[in-house]
C-alpha positions as CSV (number, residue, x, y, z in Angstrom):
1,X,-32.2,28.8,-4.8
2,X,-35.5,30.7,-4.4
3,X,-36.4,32.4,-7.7
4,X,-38.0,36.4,-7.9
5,X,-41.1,35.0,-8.7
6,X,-41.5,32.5,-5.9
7,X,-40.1,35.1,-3.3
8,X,-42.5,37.7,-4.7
9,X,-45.1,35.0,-4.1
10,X,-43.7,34.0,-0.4
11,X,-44.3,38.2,0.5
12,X,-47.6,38.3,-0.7
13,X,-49.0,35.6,1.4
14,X,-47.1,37.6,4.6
15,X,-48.8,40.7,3.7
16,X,-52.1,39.5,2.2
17,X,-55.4,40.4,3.9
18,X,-57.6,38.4,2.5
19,X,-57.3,34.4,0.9
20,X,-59.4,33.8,-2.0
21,X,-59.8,30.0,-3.2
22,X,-61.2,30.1,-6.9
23,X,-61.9,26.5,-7.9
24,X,-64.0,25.6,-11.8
25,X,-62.7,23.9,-14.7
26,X,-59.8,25.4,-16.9
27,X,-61.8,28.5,-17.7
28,X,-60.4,29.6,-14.3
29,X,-57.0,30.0,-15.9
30,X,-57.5,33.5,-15.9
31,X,-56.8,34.0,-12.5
32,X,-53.2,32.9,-12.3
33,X,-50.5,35.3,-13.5
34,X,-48.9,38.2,-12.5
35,X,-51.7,40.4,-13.5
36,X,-54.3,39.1,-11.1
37,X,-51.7,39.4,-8.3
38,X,-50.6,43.3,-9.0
39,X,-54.8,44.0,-9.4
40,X,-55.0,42.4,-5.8
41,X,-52.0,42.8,-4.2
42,X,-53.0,42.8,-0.6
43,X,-55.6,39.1,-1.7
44,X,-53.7,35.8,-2.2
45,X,-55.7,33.2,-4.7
46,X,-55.5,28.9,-4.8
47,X,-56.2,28.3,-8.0
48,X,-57.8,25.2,-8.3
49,X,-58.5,23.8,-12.2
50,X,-59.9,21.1,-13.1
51,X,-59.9,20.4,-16.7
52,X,-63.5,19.5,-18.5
53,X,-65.6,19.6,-15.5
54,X,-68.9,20.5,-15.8
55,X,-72.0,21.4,-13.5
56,X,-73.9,18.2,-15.2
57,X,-70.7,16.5,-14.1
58,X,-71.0,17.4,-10.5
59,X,-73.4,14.7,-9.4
60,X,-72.3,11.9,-11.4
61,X,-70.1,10.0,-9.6
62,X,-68.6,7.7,-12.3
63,X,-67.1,11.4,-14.0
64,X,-64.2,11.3,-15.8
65,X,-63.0,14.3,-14.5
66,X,-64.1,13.6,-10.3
67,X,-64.2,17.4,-10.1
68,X,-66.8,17.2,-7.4
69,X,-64.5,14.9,-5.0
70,X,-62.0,17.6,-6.3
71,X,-64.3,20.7,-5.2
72,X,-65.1,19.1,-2.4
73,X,-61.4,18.4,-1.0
74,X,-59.8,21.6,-1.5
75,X,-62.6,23.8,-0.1
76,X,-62.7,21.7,3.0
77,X,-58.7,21.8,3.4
78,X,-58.1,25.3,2.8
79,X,-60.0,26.8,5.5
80,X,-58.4,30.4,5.5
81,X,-60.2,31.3,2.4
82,X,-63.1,32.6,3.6
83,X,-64.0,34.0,0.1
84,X,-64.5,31.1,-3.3
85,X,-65.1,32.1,-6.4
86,X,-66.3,29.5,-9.0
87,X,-66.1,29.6,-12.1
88,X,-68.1,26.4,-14.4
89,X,-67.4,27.4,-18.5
90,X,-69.6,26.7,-21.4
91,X,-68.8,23.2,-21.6
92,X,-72.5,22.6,-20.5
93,X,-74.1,24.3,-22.9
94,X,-71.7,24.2,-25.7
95,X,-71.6,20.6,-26.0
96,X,-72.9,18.1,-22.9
97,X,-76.2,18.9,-22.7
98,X,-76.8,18.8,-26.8
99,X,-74.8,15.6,-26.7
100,X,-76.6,13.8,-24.3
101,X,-80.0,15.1,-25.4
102,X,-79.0,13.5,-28.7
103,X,-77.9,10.5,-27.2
104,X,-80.7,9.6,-24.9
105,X,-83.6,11.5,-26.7
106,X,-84.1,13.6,-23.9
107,X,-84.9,17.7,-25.0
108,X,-82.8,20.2,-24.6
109,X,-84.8,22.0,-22.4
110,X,-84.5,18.9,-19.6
111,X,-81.1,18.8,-19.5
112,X,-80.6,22.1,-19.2
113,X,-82.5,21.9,-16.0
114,X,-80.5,18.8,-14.5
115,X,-77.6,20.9,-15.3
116,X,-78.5,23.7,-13.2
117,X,-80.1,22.0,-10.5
118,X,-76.8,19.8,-10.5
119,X,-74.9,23.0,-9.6
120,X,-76.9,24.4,-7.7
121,X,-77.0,21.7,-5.2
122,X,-73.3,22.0,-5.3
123,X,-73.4,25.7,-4.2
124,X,-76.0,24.8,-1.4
125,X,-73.6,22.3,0.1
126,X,-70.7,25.5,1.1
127,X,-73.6,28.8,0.9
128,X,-73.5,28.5,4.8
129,X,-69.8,28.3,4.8
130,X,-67.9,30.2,2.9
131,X,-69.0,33.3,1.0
132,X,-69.2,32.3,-2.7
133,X,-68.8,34.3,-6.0
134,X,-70.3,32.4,-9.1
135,X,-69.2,34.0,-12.0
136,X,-71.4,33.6,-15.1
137,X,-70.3,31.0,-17.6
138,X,-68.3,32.2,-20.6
139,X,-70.6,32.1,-23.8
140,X,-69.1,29.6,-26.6
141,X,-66.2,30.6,-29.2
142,X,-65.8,27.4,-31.4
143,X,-67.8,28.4,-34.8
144,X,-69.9,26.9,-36.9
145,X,-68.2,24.4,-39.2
146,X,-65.1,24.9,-37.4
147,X,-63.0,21.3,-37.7
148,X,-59.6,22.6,-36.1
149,X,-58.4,22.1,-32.4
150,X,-58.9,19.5,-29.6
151,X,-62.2,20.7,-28.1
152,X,-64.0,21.9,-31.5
153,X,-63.0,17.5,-32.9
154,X,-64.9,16.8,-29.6
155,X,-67.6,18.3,-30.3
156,X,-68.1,17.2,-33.8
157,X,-71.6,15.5,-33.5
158,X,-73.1,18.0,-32.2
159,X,-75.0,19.9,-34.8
160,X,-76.2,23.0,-33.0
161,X,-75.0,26.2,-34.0
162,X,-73.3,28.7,-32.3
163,X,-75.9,31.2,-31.6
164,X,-78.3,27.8,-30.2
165,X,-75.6,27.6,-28.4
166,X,-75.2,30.6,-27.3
167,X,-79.3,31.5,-26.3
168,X,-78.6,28.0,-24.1
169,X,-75.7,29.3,-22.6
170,X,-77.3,32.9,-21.6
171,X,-80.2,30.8,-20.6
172,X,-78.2,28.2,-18.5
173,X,-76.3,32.1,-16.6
174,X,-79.7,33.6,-15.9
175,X,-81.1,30.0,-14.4
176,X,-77.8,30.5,-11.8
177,X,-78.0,34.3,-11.6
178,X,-82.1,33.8,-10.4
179,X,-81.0,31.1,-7.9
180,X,-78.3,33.0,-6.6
181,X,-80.3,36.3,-5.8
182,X,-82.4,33.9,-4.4
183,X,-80.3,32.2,-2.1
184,X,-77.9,35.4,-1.2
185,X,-75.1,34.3,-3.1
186,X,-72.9,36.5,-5.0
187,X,-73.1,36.5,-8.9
188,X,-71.3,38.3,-11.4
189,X,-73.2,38.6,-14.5
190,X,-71.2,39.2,-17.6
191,X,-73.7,38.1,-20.2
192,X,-74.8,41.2,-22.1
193,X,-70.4,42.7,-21.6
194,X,-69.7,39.6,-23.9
195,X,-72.0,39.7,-26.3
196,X,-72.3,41.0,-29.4
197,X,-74.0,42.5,-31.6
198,X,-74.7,39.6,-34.1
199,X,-75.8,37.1,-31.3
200,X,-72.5,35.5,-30.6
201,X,-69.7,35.9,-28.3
202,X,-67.9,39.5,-29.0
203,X,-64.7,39.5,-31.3
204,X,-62.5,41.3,-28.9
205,X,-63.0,37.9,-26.1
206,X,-61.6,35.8,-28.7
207,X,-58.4,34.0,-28.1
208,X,-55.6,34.7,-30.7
209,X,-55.1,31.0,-31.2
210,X,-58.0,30.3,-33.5
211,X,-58.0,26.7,-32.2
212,X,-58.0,27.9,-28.3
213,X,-61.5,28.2,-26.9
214,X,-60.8,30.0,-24.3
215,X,-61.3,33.5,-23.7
216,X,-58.0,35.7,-24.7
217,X,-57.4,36.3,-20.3
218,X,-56.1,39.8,-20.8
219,X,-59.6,40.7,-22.3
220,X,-61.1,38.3,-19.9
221,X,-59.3,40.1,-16.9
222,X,-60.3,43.5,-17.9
223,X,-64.1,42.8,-18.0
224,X,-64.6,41.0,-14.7
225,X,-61.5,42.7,-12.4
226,X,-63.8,45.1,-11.7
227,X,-66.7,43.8,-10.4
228,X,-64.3,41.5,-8.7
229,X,-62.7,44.2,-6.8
230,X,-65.9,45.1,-5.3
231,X,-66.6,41.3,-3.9
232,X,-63.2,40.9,-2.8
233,X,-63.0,44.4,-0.8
């Protein structure tokens, strides 16, 4: 027997206007629910998550995660959405590129570009296709020192602090905001919205599970429904 929610979901996609295929890693999490749907009403969304990928990730084809094949797949079978928004988290600069500069004694600096390059040529490959929305990656929540949680016991060996990563993370947006403008490719910037005033990611962003890193979505939603709603017109 067909539930309210899944017959609410079967009238949507009869009436919507628009389909909207948003594909990243689990950052994307914020556009499933009820509240992206009554926002957009008239837009259906494939939500397409896939857990600890990351733009250095994209090229290497012995990734853990094989979010490129991923990418790839579902953007090639779900032709109706004309529109895909993707959404790549802080992962890169919060902990992958430190780690493998560390690693390989490689700088900072040079990873950060194979990073970018890495998804940008991943944008290239659908820019001609589909019209895309990169969204700017969100800036990093775990704190300094903090030893609680799955992702921040990951991340124990790498030493940089928050606000490094943070100026890496704000540099690693404005690399992908300077190549989209370039390229005609729709980016939403939400750097300087989530920042605060002491360098770091603002208080109000913060989940209210100390050992999520993710953004609380409700806070999330409210910041970047906006300038959504003018893409997805």
């Amino acid at each position: 027997m067909a539930t309210l929610k899944h017959i609410s979901l079967r009238l949507q996609k009869l009436v919507c206007r628009q389909n909207v295929l948003v594909i990243g890693d689990s950052h994307t999490g914020v556009f499933r629910g009820a509240a992206i749907r009554a926002y957009f009403p008239l837009t259906a969304f494939k939500v397409v998550s896939v857990v600890g990928a990351t733009a250095s990730g994209l090229q290497n084809p012995n990734s853990k995660t094989q979010a490129l094949p991923t990418f790839i797949d579902c953007i090639e079978k779900t032709p109706e959405a004309r529109k895909v928004i993707i959404l790549l988290g802080e992962v890169d600069a919060g902990f992958v590129i430190w780690y493998r500069a560390q690693k390989y004694g490689i700088s900072v600096e040079e990873m950060l570009e194979k990073a970018l390059v890495s998804y940008q040529e991943f944008l290239l490959k659908f820019s001609d296709q589909r019209q895309l929305i990169c969204l700017s990656a969100p800036l990093p929540t775990i704190k300094d020192g903090q030893e609680w949680g799955k992702v921040a016991n990951l991340r124990k060996a790498v030493k940089a602090t928050q606000e490094e990563r943070t100026q890496l993370t704000l540099k690693f947006n404005q690399g992908m905001k300077a190549f989209c403008q370039e390229h005609k490719i729709e980016y939403l910037d939400f750097d300087q919205a989530s920042l605060g005033a002491d360098g770091i990611v603002e208080h109000r962003l913060l989940n209210k599970h100390p050992t999520d890193h993710h953004y609380d979505y409700d806070a999330y939603r409210k910041m970047i429904l906006p300038a959504l709603k003018k893409c997805l017109r």
